[in-house]
C-alpha positions, 0 to 999 in steps of 0.5 A, spaced: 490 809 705 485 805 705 489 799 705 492 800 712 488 797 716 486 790 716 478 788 717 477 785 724 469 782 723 470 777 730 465 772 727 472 771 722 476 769 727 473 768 734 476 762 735 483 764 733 482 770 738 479 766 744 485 762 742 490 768 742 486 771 749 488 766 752 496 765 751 496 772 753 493 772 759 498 766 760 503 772 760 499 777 764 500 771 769 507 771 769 508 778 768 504 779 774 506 774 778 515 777 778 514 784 776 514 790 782 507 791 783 505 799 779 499 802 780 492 800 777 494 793 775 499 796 771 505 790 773 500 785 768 500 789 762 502 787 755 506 792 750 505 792 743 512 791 740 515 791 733 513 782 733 507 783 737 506 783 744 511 783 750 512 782 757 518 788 758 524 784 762 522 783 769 526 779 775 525 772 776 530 768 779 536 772 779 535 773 771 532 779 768 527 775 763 522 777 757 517 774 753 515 776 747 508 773 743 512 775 736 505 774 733 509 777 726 513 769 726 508 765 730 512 763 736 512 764 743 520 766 745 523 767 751 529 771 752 534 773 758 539 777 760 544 771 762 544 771 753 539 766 751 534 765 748 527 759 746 522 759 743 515 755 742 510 755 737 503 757 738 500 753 733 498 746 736 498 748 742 493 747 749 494 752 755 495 747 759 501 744 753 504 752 753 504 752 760 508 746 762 512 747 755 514 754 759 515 752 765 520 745 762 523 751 758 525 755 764 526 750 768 532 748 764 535 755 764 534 755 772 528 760 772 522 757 778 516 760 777 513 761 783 508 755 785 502 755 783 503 762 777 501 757 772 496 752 775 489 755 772 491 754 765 490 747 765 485 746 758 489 741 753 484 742 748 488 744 742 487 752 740 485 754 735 490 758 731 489 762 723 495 765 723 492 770 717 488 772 722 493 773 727 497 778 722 491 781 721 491 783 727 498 783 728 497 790 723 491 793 727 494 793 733 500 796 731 497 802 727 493 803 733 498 803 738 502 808 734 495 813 734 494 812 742 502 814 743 500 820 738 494 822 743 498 820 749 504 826 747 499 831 746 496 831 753 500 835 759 497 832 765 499 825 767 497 819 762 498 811 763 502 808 759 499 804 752 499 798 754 495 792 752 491 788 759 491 781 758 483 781 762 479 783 756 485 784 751 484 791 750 489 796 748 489 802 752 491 809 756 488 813 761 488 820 763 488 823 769 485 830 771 489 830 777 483 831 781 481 826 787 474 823 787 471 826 792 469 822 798 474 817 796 479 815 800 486 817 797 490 812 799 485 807 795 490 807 788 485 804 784 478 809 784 482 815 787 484 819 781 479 823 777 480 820 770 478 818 762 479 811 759 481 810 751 481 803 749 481 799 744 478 791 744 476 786 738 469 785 741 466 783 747 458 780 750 456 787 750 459 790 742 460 784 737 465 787 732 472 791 734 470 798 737 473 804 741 471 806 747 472 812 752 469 812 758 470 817 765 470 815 772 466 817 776 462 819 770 460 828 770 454 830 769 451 831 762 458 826 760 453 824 755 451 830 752 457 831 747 455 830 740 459 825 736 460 825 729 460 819 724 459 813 727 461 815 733 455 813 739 454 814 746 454 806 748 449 806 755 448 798 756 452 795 761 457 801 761 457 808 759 461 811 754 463 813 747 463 808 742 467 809 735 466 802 731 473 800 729 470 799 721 469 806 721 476 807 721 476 801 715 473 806 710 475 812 711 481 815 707 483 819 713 482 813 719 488 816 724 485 824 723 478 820 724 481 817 730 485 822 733 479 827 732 474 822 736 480 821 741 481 829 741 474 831 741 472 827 748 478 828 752 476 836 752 469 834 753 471 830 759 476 835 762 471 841 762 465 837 765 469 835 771 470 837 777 475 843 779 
């Protein structure tokens, strides 16, 4: 149904989202700064959850804590394994404001965050915040990340997670050829392993409205080769890759075949070209 997803024009909610960008990237901080570290970063991620985005638990001060941006009640909400719970609201809010608030609230609860997690996040300009925006998105993510987990199941090789990155606000999965790049050490986790990338943001410097993207690293030769179908283009300005407009999926009757086709379409493209 045409009705499913929401339309995601960035000029309509820049500022919200900005705004959102920021709250998460507060998260991303905390999380990585208690979670055991994972490879490729993947200790900073965000998951996408029925209320919107959480940090999973991770271990902080001999509590197994969780924090949930619960974009579906516009509140930030702090839970813990001990039995409690709080909550801030995220309308109203400064990222130096938000910071200390979080900081206050653990503190009562006996959580110390490490020194210094938080000390970049120090505006006290309040943030913008439409939350008609916010559950528009709220919408779209979901829907997407239940596209990205249907991809992801029907690939045999190793995959990541889906998982939102806090960096660039964008949701995505890797896949992994089970190749080492040649000439690279192996023991350097990050560029070591052959693999495609499938994201997702709401817009950026480089493409203004929301989009999907694929991109392989390193990038095989003829990688731009593959003819895409629809409003799918090769995007070579910056970074390399293939590029879906989110507004084609908008209009389309069929927006998760269409989705799946492109996701489909280039992973097979990018498998046969890669090195044996």
């Amino acid at each position: 149904m045409t009705s499913l997803l929401p339309q995601l024009r960035l000029a309509e909610w820049q500022a919200t989202r900005d705004s959102l960008h920021q709250i998460m990237k507060i998260l991303g901080r905390m999380r990585g700064a208690h979670m055991p570290k994972a490879k490729h970063w993947w200790h900073i991620t965000l998951t996408v959850s029925a209320r919107g985005l959480t940090t999973t638990p991770f271990p902080i001060s001999g509590q197994q804590l969780e924090l949930t941006l619960d974009l579906a009640t516009h509140r930030l909400v702090m839970e813990s394994a001990e039995g409690w719970s709080a909550s801030l609201p995220l309308v109203g809010q400064s990222t130096g404001g938000m910071s200390r608030r979080i900081a206050e609230v653990l503190a009562s609860r006996g959580i110390e965050l490490s020194n210094g997690v938080l000390r970049m996040f120090d505006g006290e300009e309040t943030l913008e915040y439409d939350a008609a925006a916010v559950s528009r998105y709220h919408r779209a993510i979901s829907w997407i990340d239940m596209v990205l987990k249907t991809f992801k199941g029907g690939l045999r090789e190793e995959t990541s997670p889906v998982q939102l990155f806090p960096h660039h606000m964008d949701l995505a999965m890797n896949w992994f050829s089970g190749r080492l790049v040649p000439g690279v050490d192996p023991a350097d986790e990050e560029n070591a392993g052959e693999q495609m990338n499938f994201g997702f943001v709401t817009g950026d410097g480089t493409v203004s409205d929301a989009y999907f993207y694929t991109t392989a690293y390193p990038a095989p030769d003829n990688w731009t080769n593959l003819e895409l179908t629809g409003e799918a283009y090769w995007h070579t300005e910056g970074w390399t890759g293939a590029l879906l407009p989110y507004s084609a999926l908008v209009i389309s009757d069929h927006p998760q075949q269409l989705l799946l086709e492109y996701l489909q379409a280039l992973q097979a493209h990018g498998q046969r070209l890669m090195a044996p």
